[in-house]
Every structure is written in C-alpha cells, then in structure tokens.
N, CA and C of each residue as an Amber inpcrd file, in Angstrom:
protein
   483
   9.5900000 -13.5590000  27.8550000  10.8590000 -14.1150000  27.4370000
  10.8980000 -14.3290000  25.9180000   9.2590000 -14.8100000  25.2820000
   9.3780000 -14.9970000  23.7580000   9.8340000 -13.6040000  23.6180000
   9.2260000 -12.5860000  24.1640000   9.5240000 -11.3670000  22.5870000
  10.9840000 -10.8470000  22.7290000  11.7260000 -11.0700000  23.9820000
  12.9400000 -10.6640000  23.9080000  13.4410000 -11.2490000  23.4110000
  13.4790000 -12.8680000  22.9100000  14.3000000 -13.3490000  22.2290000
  14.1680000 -13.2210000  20.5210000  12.7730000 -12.9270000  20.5270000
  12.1870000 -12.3640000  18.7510000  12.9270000 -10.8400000  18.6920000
  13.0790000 -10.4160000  20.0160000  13.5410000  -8.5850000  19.2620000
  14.7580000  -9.2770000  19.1130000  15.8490000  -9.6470000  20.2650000
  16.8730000 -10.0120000  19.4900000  17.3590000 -10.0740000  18.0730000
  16.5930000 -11.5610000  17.9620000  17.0350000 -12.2360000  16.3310000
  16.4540000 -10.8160000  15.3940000  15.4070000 -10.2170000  15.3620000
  15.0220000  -9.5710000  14.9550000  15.9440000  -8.2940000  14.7030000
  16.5050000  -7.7350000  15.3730000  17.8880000  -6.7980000  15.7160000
  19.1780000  -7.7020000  15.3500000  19.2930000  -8.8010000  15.5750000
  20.4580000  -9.2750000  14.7640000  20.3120000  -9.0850000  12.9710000
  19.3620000  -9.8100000  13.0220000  18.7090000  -9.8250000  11.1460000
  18.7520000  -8.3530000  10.5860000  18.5240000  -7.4970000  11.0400000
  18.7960000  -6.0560000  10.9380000  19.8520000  -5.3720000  10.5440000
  20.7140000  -6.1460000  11.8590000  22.3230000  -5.6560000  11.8120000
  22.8130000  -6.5930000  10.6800000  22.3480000  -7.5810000  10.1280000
  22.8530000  -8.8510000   9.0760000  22.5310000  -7.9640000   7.8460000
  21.1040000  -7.9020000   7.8550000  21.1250000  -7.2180000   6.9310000
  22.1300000  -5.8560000   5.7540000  21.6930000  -5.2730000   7.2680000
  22.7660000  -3.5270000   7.1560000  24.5450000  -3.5610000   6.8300000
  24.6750000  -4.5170000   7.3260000  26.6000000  -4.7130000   7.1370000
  26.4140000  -5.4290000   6.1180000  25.6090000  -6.7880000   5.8840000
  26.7570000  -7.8930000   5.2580000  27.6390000  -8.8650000   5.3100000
  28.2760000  -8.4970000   6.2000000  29.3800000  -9.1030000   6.6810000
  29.0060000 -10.3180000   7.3430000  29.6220000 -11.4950000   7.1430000
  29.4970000 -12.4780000   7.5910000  30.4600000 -13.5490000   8.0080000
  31.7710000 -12.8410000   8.2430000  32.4450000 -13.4140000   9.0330000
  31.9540000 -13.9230000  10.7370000  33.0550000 -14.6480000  11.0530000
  32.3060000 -15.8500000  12.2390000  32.7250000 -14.8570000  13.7520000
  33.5310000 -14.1310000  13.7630000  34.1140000 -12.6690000  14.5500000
  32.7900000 -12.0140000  14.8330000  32.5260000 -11.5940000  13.2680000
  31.5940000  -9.9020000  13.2340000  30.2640000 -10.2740000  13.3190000
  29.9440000 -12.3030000  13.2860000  28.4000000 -12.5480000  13.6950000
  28.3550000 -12.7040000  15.1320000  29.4350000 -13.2020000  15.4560000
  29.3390000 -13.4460000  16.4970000  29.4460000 -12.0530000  17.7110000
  29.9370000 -10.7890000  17.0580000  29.9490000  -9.4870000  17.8410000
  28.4770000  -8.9440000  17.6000000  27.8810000  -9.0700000  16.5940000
  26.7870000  -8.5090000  15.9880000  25.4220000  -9.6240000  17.2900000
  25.6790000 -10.9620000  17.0160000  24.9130000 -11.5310000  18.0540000
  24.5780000 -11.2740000  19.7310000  25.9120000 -10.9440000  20.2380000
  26.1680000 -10.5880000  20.5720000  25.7010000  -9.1660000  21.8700000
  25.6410000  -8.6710000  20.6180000  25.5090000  -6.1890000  20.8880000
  23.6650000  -6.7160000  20.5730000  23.0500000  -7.4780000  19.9270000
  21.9320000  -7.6890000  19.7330000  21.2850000  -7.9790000  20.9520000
  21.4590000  -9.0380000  21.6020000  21.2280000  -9.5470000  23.4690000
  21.5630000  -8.9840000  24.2070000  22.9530000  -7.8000000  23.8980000
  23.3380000  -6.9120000  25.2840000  21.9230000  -5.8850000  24.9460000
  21.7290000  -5.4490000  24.0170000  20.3720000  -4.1140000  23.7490000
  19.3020000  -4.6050000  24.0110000  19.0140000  -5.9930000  23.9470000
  17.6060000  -6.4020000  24.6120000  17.8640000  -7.0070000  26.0460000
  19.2530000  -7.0300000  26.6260000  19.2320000  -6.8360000  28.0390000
  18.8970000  -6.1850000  28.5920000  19.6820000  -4.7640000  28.1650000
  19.3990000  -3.3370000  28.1620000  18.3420000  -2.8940000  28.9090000
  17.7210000  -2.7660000  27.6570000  16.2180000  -2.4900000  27.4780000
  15.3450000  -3.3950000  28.7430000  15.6200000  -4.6010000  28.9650000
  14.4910000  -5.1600000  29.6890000  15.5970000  -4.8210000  31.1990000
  16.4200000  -4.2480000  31.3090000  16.8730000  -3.7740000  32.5860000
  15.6930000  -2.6680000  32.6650000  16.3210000  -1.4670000  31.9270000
  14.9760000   0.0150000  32.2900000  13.9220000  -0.5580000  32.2170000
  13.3010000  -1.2900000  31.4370000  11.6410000  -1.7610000  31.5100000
  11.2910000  -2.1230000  33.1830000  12.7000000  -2.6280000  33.6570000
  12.0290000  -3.0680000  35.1780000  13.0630000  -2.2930000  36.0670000
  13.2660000  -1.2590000  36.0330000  13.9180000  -0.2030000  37.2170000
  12.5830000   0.4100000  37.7350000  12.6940000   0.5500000  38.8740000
  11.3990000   0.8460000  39.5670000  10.6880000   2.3200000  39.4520000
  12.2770000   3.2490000  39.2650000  11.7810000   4.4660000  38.9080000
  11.4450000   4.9230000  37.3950000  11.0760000   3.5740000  36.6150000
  11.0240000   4.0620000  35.4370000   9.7290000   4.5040000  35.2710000
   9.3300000   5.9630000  34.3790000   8.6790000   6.4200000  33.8490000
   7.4490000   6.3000000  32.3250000   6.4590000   6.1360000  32.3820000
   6.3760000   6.2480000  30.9930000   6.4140000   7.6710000  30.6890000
   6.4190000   7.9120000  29.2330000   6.4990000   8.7130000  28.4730000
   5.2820000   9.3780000  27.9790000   5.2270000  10.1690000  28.3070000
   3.4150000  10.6190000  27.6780000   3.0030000  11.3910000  26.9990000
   3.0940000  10.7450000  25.5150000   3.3700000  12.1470000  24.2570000
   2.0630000  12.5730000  23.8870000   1.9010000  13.5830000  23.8140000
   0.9880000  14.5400000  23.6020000   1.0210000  15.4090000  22.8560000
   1.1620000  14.8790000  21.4850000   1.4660000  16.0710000  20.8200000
   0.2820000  15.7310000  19.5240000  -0.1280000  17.3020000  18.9680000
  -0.8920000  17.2450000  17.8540000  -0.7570000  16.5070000  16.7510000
  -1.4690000  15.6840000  15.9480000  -0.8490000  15.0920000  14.8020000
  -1.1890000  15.4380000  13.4530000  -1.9890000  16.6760000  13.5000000
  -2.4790000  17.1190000  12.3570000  -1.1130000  18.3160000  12.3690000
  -0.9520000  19.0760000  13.3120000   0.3230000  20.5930000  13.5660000
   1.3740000  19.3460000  13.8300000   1.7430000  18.3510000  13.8510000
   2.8080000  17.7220000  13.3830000   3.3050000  17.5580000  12.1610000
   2.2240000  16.8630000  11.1720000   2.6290000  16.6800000  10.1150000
   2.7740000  17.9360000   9.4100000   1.7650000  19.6170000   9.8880000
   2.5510000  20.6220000   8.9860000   3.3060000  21.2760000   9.1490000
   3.9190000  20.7630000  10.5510000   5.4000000  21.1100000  11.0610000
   6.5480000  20.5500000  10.4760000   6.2480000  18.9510000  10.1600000
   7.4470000  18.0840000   9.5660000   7.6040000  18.9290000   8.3420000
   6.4870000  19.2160000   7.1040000   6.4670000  19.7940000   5.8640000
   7.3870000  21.4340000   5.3790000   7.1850000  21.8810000   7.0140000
   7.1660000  23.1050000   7.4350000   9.1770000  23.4910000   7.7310000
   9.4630000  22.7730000   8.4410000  10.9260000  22.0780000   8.7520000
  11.2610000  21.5120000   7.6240000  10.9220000  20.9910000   6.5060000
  11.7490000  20.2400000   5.8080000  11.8830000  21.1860000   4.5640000
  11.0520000  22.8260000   4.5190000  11.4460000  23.7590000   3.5990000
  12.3210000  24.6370000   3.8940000  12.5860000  24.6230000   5.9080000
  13.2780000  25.9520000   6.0690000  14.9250000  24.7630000   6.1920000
  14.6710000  23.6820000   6.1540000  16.1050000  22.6170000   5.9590000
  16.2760000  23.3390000   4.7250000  16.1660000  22.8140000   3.3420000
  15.9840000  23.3420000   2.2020000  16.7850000  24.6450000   2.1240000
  16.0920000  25.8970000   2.4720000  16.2210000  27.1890000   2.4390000
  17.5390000  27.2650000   2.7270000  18.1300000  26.8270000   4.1110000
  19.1430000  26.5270000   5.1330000  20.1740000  26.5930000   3.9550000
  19.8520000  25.2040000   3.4020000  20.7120000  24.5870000   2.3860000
  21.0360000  25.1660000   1.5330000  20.5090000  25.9350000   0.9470000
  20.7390000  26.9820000  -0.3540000  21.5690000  28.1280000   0.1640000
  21.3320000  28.4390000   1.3780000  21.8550000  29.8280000   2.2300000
  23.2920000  29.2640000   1.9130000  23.6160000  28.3070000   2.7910000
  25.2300000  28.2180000   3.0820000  25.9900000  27.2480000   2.1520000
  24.6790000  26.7720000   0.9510000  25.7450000  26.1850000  -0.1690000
  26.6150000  27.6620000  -0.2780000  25.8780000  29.0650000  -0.9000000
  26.2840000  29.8640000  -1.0300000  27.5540000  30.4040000  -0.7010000
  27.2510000  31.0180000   1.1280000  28.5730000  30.8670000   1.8060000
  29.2120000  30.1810000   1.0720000  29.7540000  28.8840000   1.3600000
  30.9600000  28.1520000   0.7880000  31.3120000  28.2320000   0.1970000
  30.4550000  28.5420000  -1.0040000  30.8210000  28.3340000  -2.5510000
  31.4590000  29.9020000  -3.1680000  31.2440000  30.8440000  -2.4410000
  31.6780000  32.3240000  -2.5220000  32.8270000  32.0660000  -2.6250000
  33.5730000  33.2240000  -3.4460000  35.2050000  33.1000000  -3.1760000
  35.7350000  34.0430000  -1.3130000  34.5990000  34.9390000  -1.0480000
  34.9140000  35.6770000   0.3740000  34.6500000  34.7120000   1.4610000
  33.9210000  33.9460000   1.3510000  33.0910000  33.0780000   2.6570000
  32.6870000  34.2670000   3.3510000  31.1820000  34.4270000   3.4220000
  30.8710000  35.9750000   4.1680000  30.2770000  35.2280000   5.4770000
  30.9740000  34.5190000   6.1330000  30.6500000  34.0800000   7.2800000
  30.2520000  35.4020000   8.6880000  29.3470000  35.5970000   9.0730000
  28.9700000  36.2960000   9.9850000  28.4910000  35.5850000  11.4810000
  29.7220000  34.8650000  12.3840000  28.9700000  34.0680000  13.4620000
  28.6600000  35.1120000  14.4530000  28.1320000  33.9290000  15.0840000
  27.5620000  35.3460000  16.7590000  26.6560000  34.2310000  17.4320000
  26.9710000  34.0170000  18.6870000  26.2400000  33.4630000  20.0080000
  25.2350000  34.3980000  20.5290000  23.6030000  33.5470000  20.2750000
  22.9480000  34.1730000  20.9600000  21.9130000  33.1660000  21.8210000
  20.8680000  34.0780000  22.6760000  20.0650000  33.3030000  23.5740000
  18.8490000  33.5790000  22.8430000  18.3540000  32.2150000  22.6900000
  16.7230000  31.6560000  22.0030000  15.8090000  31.3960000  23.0050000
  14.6270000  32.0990000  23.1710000  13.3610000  31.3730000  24.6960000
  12.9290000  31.0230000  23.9210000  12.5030000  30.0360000  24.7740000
  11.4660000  28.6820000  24.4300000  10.2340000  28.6210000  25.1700000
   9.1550000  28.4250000  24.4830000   8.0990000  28.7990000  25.4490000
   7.5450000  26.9730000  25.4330000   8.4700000  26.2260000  25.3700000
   7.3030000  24.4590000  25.3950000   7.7230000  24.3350000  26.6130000
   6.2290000  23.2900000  26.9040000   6.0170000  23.4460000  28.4130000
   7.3410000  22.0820000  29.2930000   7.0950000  20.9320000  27.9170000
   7.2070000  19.0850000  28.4880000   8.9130000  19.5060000  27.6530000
   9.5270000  18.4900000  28.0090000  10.9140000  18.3220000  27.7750000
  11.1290000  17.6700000  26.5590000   9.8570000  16.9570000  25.9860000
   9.7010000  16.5300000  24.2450000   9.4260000  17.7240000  23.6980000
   8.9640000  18.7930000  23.8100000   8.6510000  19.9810000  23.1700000
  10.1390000  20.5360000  23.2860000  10.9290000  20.6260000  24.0060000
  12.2120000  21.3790000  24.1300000  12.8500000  20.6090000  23.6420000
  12.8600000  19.3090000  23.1090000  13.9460000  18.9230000  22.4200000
  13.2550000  18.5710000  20.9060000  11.9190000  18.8640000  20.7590000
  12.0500000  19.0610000  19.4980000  12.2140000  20.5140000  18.6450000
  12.2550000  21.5140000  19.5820000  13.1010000  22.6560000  19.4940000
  14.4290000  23.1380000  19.3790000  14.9860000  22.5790000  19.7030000
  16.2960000  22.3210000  19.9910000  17.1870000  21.3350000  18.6780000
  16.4560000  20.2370000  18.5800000  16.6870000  19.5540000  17.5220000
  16.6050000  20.5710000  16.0020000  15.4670000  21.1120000  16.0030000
  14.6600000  21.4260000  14.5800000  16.0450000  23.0930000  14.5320000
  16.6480000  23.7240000  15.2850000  17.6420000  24.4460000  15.5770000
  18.7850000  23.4500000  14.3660000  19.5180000  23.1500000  15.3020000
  20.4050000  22.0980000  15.2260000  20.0720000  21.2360000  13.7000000
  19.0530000  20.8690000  13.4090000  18.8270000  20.4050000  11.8790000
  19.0430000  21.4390000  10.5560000  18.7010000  22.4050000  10.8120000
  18.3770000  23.7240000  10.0830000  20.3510000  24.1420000   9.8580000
  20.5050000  23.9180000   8.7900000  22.1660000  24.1210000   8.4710000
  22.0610000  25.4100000   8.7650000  23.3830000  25.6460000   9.7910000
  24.0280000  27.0670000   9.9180000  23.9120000  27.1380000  11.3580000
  22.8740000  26.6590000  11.8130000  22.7460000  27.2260000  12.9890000
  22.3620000  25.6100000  14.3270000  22.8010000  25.6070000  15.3560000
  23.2490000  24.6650000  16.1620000  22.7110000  24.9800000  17.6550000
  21.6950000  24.3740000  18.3240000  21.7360000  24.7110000  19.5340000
  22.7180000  24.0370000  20.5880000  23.8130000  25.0100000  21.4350000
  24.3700000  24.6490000  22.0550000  24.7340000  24.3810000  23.2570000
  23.3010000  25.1450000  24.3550000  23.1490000  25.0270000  25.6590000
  22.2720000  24.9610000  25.8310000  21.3970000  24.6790000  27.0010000
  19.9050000  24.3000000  27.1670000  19.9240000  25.0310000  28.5490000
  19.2630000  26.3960000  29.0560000  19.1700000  26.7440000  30.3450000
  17.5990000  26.2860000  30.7980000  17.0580000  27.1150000  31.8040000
  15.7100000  26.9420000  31.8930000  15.0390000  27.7320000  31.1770000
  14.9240000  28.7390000  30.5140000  14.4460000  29.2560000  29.6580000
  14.6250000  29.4070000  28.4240000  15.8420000  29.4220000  28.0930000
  16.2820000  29.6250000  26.8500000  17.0690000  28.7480000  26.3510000
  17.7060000  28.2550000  25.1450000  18.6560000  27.3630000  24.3130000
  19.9420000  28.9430000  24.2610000  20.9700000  28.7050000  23.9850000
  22.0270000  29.3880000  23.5170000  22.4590000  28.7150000  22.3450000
  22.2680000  29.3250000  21.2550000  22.4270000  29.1000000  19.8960000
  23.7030000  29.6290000  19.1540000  24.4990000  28.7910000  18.3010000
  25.4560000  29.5170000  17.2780000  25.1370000  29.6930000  16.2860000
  24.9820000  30.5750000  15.3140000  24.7410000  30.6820000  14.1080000
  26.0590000  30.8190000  13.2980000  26.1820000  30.6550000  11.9730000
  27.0640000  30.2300000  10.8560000  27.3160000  31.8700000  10.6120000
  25.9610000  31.7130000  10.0230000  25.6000000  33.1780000   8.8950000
  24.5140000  34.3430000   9.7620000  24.5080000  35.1420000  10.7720000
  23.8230000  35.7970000  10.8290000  23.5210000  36.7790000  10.8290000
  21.9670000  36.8850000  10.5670000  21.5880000  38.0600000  10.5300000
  19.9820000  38.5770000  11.2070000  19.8060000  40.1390000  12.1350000
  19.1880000  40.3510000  12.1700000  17.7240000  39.1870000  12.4240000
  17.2210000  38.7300000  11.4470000  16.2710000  38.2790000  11.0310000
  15.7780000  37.0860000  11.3020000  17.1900000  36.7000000  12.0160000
  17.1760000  34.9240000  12.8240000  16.3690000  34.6270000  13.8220000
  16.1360000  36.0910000  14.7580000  15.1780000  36.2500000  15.8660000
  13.8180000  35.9760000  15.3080000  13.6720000  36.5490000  14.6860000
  11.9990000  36.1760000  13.9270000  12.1050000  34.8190000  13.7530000
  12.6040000  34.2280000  12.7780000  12.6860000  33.0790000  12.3860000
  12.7230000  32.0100000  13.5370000  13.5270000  32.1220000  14.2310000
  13.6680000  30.8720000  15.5440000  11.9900000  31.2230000  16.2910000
  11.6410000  32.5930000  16.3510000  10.4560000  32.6190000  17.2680000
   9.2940000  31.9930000  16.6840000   9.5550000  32.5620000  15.3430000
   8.3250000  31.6320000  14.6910000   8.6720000  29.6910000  14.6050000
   9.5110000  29.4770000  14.7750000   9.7130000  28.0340000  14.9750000
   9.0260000  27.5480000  15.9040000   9.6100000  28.1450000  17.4280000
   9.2780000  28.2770000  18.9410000   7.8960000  28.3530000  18.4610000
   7.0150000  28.6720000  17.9110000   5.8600000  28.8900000  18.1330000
   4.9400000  27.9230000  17.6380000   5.7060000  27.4360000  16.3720000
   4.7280000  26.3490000  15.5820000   5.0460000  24.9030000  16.2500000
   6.6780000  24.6270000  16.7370000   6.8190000  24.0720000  18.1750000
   5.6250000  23.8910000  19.1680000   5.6700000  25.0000000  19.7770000
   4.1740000  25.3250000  20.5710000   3.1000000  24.7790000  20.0450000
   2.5460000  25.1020000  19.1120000   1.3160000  24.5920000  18.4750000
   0.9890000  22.9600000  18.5340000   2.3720000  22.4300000  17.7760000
   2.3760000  20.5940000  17.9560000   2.4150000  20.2800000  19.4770000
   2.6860000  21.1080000  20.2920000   2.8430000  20.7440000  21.9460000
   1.3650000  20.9840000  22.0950000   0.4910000  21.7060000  21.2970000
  -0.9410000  21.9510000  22.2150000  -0.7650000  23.1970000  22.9600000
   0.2180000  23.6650000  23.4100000   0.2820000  25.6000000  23.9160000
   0.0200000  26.3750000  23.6140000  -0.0260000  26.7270000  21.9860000
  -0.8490000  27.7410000  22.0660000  -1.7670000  27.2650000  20.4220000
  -3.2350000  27.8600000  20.7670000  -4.5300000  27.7600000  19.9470000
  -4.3020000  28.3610000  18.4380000
C-alpha cells in the first residue's frame, strides 16, 4: 500500500512538474489521473492471467543497434529533408511485404518500431510472417536495407550468432 501511494505522489510531482500549472481544477485532475494509473496498474499486477515479461535480449548487440538506428534515423532525415525541399517532390510510394525472422513478440515490435522510426517509411500491418510496409521514397534498395535491419534485430533477440 506504501509504494502505491509513493508512485502516486511521485507521478503527480512529475505531472506538477511537466505542466506547471497550478490551478485548483488542473491539480486536482492531475491528482486525480495519478491514483486512477496506480489503480490501474495494481489492477493488472493482480489479474490472474497476468504474465511476466521475459526480456532476453543482448545488451552488448543492443547498444550497437541503438548507435546503429540512430545513423540510419539520420540518413532517413537527410533523404526526405531533400524530397521536400525539391521544387518536383520526387516522391516514389509503393506498399510492400517485409519478413521478419524474430522469434518473441518484443523482437517484432522492435522491428516494426525501428521501420516506423526511420523517416519515410512506416510499418503498417503485422501478419504472421511479415510487416506490410509504406515507403515515402522508394527504391529498389529498401529490401536490403529492412533485411539487414531484420537481421541485426535478430542478433539483439539472440537468433542468429
């Protein structure tokens, strides 16, 4: 009972922080949304079918995945400042299907995500094998690129050596 009432205040002070605002309305809504989320929360903590979570992922092929993702963000970024900034907009879209070879459903959504982060391109369906992807700008060369994602993906999952 102590720590739910410490996350609370703790999540209120947060939300105090982050706004500002200190009208007697917006503390009192903010107090509030603070106790409904640590209701929340201690509802799933005690649903019977709840699960833990069991992450397993590399932390050395994590961190040169984060490094790794945060150049092809970058790259992304330079691509379709371009686009825009053209007087043609050489927009080239096209729907295609991406396989995914991660085994756990944290591996597929950090696939999926790292898609979707990467400007231009958006994953937009999730089958059992594959994501269905939109791209902005494409070309050719996207297949490589997503596979080699999928793969270093893989690697932080522990799939492949």
């Amino acid at each position: 009972m102590l720590r739910s009432i410490l996350t609370a205040i703790f999540l209120f002070l947060l939300w105090y922080l982050m706004s500002g605002i200190d009208k007697t309305l917006t503390l009192g809504l903010g107090i509030g949304s603070s106790i409904f989320a640590v209701w929340i929360v201690r509802r799933m903590e005690n649903a019977s079918d709840f699960k833990s979570l069991k992450v397993q992922l590399r932390p050395v092929e994590s961190l040169k995945y984060c490094i790794w993702i945060l150049l092809e963000i970058l790259k992304s970024n330079w691509t379709i400042t371009k686009v825009i900034l053209s007087p043609n907009m050489n927009i080239k879209q096209n729907m295609f299907k991406v396989p995914f070879s991660q085994k756990s459903d944290l591996g597929q959504t950090i696939f999926a995500n790292s898609i979707t982060l990467t400007p231009g391109t958006i994953s937009v369906e999730v089958e059992e094998d594959h994501f269905l992807v939109h791209a902005l700008v494409f070309s050719p060369g996207d297949h490589a690129a997503l596979a080699e994602m999928n793969e270093r993906v893989s690697k932080i999952e522990g799939a492949v050596k």
